[in-house]
Structure formats: C-alpha cells, structure tokens
C-alpha positions as CSV (number, residue, x, y, z in Angstrom):
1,X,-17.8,15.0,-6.5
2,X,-17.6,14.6,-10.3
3,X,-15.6,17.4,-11.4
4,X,-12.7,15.5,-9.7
5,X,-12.3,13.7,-12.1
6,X,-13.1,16.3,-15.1
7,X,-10.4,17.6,-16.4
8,X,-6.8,17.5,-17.4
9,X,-6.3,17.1,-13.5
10,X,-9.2,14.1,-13.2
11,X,-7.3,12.5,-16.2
12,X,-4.3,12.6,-13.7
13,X,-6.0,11.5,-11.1
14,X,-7.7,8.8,-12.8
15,X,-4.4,7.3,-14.6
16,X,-2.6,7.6,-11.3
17,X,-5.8,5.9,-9.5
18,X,-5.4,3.1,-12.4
19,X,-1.6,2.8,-11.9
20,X,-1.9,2.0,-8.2
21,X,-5.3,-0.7,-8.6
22,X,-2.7,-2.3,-11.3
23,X,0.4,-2.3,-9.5
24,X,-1.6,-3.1,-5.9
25,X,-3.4,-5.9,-7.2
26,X,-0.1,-7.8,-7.9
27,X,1.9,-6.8,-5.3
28,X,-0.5,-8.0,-2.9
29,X,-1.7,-11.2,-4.8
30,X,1.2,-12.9,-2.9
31,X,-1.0,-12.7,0.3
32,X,-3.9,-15.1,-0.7
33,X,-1.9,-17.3,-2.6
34,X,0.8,-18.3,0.1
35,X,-0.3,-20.8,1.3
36,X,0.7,-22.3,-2.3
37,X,4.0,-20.4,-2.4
38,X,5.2,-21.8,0.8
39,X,4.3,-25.6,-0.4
40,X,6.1,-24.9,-3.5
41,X,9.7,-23.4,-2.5
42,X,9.2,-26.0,1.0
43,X,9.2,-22.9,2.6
44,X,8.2,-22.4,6.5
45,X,5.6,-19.5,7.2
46,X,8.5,-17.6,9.4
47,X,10.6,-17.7,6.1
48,X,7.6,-16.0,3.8
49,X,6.9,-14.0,6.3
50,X,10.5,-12.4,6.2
51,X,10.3,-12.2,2.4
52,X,7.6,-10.5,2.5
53,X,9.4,-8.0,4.7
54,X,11.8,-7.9,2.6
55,X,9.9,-6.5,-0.1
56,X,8.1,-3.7,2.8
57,X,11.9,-2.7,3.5
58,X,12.8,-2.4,0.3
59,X,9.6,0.1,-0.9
60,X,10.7,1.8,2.9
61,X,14.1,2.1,1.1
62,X,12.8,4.0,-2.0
63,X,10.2,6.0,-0.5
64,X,12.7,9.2,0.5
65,X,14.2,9.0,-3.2
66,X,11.3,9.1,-4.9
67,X,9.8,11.8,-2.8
68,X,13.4,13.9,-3.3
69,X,13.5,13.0,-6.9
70,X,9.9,13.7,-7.5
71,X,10.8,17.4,-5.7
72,X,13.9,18.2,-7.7
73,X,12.7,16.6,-11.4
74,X,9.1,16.0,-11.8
75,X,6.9,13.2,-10.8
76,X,6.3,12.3,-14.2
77,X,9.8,11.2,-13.9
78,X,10.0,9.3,-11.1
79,X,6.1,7.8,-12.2
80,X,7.5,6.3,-15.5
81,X,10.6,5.2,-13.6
82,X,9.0,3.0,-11.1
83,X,6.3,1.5,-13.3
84,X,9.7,0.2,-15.1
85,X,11.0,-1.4,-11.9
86,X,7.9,-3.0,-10.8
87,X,7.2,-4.8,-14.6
88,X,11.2,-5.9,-14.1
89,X,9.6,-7.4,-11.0
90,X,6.8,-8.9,-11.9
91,X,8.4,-10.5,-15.1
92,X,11.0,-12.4,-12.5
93,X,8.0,-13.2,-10.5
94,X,6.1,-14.4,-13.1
95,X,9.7,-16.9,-13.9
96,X,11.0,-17.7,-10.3
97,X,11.6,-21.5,-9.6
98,X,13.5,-21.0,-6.5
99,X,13.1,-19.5,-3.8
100,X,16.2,-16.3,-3.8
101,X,14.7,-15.6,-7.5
102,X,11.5,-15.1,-5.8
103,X,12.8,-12.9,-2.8
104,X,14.3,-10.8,-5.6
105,X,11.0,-10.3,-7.8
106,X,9.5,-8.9,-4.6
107,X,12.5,-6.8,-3.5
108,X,11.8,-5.2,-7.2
109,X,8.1,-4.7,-7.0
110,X,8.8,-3.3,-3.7
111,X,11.6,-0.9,-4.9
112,X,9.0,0.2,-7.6
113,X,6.2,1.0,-6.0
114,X,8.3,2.7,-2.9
115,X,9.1,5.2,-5.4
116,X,5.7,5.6,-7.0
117,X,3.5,6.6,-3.7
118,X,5.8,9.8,-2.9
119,X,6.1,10.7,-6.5
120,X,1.7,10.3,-7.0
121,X,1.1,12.0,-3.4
122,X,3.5,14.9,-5.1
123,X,1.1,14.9,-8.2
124,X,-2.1,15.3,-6.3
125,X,-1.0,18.0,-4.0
126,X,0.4,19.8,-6.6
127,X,-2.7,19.3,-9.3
128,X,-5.4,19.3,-6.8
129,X,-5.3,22.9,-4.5
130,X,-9.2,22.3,-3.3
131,X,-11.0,18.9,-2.9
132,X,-7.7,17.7,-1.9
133,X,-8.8,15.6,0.7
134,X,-11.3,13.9,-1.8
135,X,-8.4,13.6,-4.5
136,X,-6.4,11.5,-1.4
137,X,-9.7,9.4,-0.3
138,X,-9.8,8.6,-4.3
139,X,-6.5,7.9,-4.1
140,X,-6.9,5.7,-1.7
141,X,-9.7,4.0,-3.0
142,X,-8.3,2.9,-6.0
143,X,-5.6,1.3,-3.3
144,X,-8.6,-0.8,-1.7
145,X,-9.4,-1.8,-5.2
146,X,-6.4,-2.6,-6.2
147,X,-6.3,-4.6,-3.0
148,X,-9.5,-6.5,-3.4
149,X,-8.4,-7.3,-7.1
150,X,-6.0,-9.1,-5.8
151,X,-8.1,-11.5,-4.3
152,X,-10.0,-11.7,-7.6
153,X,-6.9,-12.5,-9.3
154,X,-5.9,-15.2,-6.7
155,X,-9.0,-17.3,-7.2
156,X,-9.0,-16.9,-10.6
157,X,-5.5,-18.2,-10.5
158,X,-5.5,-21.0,-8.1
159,X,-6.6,-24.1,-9.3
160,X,-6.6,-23.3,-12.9
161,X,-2.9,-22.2,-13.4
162,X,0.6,-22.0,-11.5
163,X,0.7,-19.2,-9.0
164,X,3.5,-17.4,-11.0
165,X,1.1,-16.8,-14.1
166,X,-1.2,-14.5,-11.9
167,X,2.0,-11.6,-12.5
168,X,1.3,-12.1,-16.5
169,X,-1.5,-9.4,-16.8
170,X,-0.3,-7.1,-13.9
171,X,3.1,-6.7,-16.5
172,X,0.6,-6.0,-19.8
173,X,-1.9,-3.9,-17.9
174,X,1.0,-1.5,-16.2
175,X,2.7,-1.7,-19.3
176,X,-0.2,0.0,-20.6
177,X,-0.4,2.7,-17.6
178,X,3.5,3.9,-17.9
179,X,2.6,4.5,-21.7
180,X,-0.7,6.5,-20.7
181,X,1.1,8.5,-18.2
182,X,3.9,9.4,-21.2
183,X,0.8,10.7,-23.2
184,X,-0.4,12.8,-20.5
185,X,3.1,14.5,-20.0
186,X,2.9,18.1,-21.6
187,X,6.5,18.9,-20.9
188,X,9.6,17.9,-21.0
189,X,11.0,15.0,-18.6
190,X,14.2,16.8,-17.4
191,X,16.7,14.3,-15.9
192,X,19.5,15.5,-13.4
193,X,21.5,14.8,-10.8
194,X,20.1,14.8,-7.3
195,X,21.7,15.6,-4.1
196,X,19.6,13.6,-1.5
197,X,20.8,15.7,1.6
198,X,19.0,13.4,3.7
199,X,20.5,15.3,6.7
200,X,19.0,18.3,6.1
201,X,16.1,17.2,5.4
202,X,15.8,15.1,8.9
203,X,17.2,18.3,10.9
204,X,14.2,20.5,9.6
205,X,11.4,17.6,9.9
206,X,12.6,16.4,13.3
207,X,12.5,20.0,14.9
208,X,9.1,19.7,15.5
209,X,7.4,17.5,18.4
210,X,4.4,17.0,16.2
211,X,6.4,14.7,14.2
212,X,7.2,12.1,16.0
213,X,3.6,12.2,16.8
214,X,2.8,11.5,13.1
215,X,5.7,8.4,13.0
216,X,4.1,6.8,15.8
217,X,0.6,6.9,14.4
218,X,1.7,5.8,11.0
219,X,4.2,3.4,11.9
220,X,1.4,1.6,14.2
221,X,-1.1,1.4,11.4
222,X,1.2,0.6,8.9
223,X,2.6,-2.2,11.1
224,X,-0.7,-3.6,11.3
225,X,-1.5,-3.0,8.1
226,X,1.2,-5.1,6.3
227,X,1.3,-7.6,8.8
228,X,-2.5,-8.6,8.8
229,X,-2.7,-8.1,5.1
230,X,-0.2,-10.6,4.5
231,X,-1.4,-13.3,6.4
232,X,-5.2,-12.4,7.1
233,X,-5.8,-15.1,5.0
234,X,-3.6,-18.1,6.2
235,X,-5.3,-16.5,9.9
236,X,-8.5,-17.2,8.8
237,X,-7.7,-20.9,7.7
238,X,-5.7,-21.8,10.7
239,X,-7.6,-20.7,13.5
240,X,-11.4,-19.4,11.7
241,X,-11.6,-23.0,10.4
242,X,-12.2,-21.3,6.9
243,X,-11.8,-22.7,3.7
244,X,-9.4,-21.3,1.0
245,X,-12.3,-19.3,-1.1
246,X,-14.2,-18.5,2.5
247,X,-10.8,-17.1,3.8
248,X,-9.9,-15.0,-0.1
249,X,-13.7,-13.2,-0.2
250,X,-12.9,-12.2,3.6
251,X,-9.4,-10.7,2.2
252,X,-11.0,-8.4,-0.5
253,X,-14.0,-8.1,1.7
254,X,-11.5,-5.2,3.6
255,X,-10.7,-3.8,0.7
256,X,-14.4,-3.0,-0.3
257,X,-15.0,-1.6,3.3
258,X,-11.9,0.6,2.0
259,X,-13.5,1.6,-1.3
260,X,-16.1,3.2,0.1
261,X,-14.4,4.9,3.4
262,X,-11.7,6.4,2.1
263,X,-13.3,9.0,0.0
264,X,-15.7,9.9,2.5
265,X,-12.7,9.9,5.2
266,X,-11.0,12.3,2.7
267,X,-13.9,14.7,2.3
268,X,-14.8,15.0,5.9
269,X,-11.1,15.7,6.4
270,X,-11.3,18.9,3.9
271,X,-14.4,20.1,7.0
272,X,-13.7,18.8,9.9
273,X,-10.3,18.2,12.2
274,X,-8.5,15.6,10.6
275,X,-6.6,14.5,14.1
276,X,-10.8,13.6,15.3
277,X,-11.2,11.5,12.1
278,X,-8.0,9.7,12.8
279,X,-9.0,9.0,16.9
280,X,-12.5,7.8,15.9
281,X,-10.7,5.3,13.4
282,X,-8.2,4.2,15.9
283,X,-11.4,3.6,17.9
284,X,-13.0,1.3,15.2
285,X,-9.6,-0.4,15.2
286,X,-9.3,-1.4,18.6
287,X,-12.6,-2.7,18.5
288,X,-12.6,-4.9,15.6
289,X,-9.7,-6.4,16.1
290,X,-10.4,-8.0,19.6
291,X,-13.6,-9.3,18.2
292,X,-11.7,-11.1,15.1
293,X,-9.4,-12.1,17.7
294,X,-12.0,-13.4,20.5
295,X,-15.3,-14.6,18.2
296,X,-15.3,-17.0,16.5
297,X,-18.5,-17.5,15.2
298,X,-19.2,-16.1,10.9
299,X,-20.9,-13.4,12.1
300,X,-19.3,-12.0,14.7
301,X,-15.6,-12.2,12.0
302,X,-17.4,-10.1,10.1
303,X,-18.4,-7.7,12.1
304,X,-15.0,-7.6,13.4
305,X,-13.4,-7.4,9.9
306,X,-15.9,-4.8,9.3
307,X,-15.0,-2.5,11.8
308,X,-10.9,-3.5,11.7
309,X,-11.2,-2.5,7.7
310,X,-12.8,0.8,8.3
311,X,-9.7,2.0,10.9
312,X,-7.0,0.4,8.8
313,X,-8.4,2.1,5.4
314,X,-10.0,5.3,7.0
315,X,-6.7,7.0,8.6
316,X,-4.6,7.2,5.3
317,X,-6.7,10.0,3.4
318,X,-7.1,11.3,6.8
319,X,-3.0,11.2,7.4
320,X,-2.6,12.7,4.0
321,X,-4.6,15.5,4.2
322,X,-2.9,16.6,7.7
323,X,1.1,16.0,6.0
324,X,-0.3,18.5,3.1
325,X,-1.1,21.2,5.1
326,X,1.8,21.2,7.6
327,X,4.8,20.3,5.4
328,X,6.1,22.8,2.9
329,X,4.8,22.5,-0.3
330,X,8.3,23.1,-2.2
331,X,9.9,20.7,0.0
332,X,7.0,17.8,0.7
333,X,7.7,15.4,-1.8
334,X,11.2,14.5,-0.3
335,X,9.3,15.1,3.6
336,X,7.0,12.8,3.1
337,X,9.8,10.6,1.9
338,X,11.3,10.5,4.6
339,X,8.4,10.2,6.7
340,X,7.1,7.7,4.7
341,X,10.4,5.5,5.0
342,X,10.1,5.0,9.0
343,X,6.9,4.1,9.2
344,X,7.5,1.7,5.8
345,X,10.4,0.3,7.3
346,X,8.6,-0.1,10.9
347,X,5.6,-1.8,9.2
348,X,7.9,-3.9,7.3
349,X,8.6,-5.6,10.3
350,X,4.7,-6.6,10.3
351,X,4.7,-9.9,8.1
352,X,7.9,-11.4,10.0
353,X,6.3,-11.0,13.4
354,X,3.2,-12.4,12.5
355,X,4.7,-15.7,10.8
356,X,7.3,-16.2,13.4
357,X,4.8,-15.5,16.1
358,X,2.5,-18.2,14.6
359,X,5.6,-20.4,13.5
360,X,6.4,-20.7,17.2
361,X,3.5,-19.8,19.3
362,X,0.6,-20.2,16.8
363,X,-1.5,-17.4,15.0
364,X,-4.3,-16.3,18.0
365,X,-0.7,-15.6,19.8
C-alpha cells in the first residue's frame, strides 16, 4: 500500500489528492452553510437549489475540454489552468453581496474544477500502470476528505464569521497547490490550439451498447450524489428535527464512511469484477436510503447514512477502474470527458429537484 505514494509518481498522487481535499472542501462548503445563504440574499430553497445546479452544469460544461485538452497538451496544463479558475471563483465568493455575484462565484468554481477531474484521472492512468485501482480509491478519498472538511470549515465559520470568509483559506491553500504542481512539472508546458471534434469523439464512444450502460449508472449516482449532498443537511433539520451542528457532523459523517471505502473499493476492483463491486454498492444504496427516508429515530439515520455513504462513495473508484481498461488509453482523457459531461450535466439536475420538490411538496416528498 505504501509505495503508492513513494515516489516521483506518489508525489503526484499526493499533490493531486491535496488539490482535490482543497478545492472540494470549498466547493462543497456551500451545502452546510445554506441555510445562512438563503436568509442572506432572501433567497427561496428552489432558487439555491438552481444555483447550485448551475454551478454542476457548468463543471458538466468543462469536463469534455479538460479531458481533450489534457489529451492533446498535458494535464499539467490543464491542472495549473483550473486551479486559476477556481481561486477567480472563490475570490468573488469570498466578495459576493448579491445574489447574481454569487451565482457567478459558483459558475467559476464549477468551471474549474470541471476541468481539473478529467485532467487528474489523465494523470493517474497515465503515472500509475499497476495499483491503479488503489491510485483511483486514493483519489477518491482525498474527495471524501475534502468533503468532510467542508463540514469542518462550515462550523468553524458559522457563528464566528460571515459565511463568505469560509472561501479565504480555500484561495491561500490552492494557491499553494497550483505552485506545488509547477515544481513538480519536469517538462515543458506546451500550449496549442485544440480542435475539440466533439463529433468524432461521440461517433466512436457511442458505437458501443456498453456505454450507455455506463451513462445510466453514472448519471443515477451522480444525480443522487449532488442532490443529497447539497441539501442533506437542510433534510436533516427540516424533517430529522436535527440541530444545525447535529445535522453538519451527519454531512462529514458520509464523507468519513468514504475515506475509508474508496480505497478498499479501488483495490478489490484491481482482483475482482468491478461490474460485482458496483451491484453490491447499488445494493447498499437502495437500502440505506429507504431507512433515512422511513426511520426516524438517531439510530436507525445512522445506520441508514451508513449504508447510503458506502454506495454513493464506493462505485466511483469502482467506475474508474472499469472506464481505464475499456477506453483507449491515447484517446481517454477527452472519452471520459465526454462521458463525464452527461452524467455531470444529468446530476446537475440533482440540487434543483430536491429544493423545488421540498419548496412545493416538502423534503420526505
């Protein structure tokens, strides 16, 4: 397990894992602190919940041109590139007053970090030929971390300052990532044009039955994903009867469920069938959501986060680790791109359901 990270690979590995704890942990900070975002703009939970799909469509948006540029250039390219968009977002988050400021801070952050996934998942699968389903379940990891940080971050925030100043450190601290990844770079960063030739590309992916396969898994999870972690929180209040903190240690309590799944989803994918790993998660899904849903005692939302966090968290690495071995490896970064764009863009739709449906019908609903 440790010589992943050994190594001038494990120094990529471990920057990149840095980079997306960093940029995660802001990005989703706006989850458990919107209940005080909607009282400031005067804001209905319909209208954050669009902005919030906003900034999903927009990283949906990127995700193909990262992937394409991150083929054609180098991912150190399109790395560097995106940390600069996300700390031009952050910054106008950290100064929004009104409301279309805000929209645009997350439209930013979401731009960025659509084209920093395609351009890391490009990095590992070129760095990492073996142990690369342990490199993705490390990967993906440092996303649950980054996840629970946020938490962290929101109750350090709330109550002690204004919600904007929680993007202050995220700007310093990736600041200090895009000028680690600059030292790592041993060659040249070659900038050219790029022809996307998104047509092509869709011709050759969409030949095959088996991807449509992938879209729907992916776009289901990542539907569910973005919806319930955007308002998993403001769910727990409303209908769990929790309070604020209660509801914000439930939030990163997912994300620590993740820490520790995805790298053994990851290395069970490099030995066994990563389609079984992905049906016994989908299992543990179905499961754990009906009990958050239906019990409402302490226990029995725990369990049920519990067993929701280990699908939700598990099938990624899993997902990964299949993509890697079926598309071409010359050709993967702008495949995944593509990929990566429906199922961002369906998911995106996520946080508006959820706070129209509980706008107009209520949360349980």
């Amino acid at each position: 397990m440790l010589e992943t990270f050994r190594g001038y690979n494990g120094r990529q590995l471990n920057l990149h894992a840095l980079g997306i704890v960093v940029s995660l942990s802001g990005l989703l900070v706006v989850a458990p602190m919107l209940p005080e975002i909607i009282d400031y703009f005067g804001v209905s939970a319909a209208e954050a919940g669009v902005s919030i799909s906003f900034m999903w469509a927009c990283n949906a948006a990127a995700q193909f041109p990262g992937g394409r540029y991150s083929d054609r250039l180098s991912a150190r390219v399109v790395l560097l590139g995106s940390q600069g968009v996300m700390i031009l977002g952050f910054l106008v988050l950290a100064v929004a007053t009104t409301f279309p400021v805000f929209v645009a801070g997350l439209g930013l952050i979401g731009a960025g970090y659509g084209l920093f996934e395609p351009a890391g998942f490009v990095l590992l699968q070129t760095q990492f030929k073996e142990n690369r389903g342990r490199a993705f379940g490390v990967r993906d990891a440092a996303v649950n971390l980054g996840s629970a940080l946020s938490a962290v971050l929101a109750v350090a925030i709330v109550g002690t300052f204004t919600w904007r100043d929680a993007f202050v450190p995220v700007v310093v601290l990736l600041a200090l990532v895009g000028a680690g990844t600059h030292r790592l770079n041993r060659g040249e960063y070659a900038v050219s044009r790029v022809t996307l030739d998104l047509k092509a590309v869709c011709s050759r992916l969409f030949r095959e039955r088996e991807t449509y396969a992938v879209l729907v898994v992916m776009s289901v999870s990542m539907f569910l994903w973005q919806g319930s972690a955007s308002f998993l929180p403001a769910y727990l209040q409303a209908v769990k009867s929790f309070t604020s903190f209660e509801a914000t240690v439930a939030f990163a309590s997912m994300f620590v469920v993740g820490m520790v799944v995805t790298p053994v989803a990851g290395t069970l994918s490099d030995a066994w069938s990563p389609t079984g790993m992905g049906v016994a998660a989908m299992g543990f899904g179905v499961v754990g959501l009906s009990t958050l849903v239906l019990v409402d005692s302490t226990v029995g939302v725990g369990l049920g986060l519990i067993a929701y966090a280990i699908a939700i968290t598990a099938i990624w690495p899993v997902m990964y680790v299949y993509l890697s071995d079926v598309l071409a490896t010359e050709t993967i970064g702008g495949d995944l791109g593509v990929l990566r764009t429906v199922y961002f863009a369906v998911g995106s739709l996520g946080p508006a359901y959820i706070g129209t449906a509980a706008t107009r019908l209520g949360y349980t609903a």
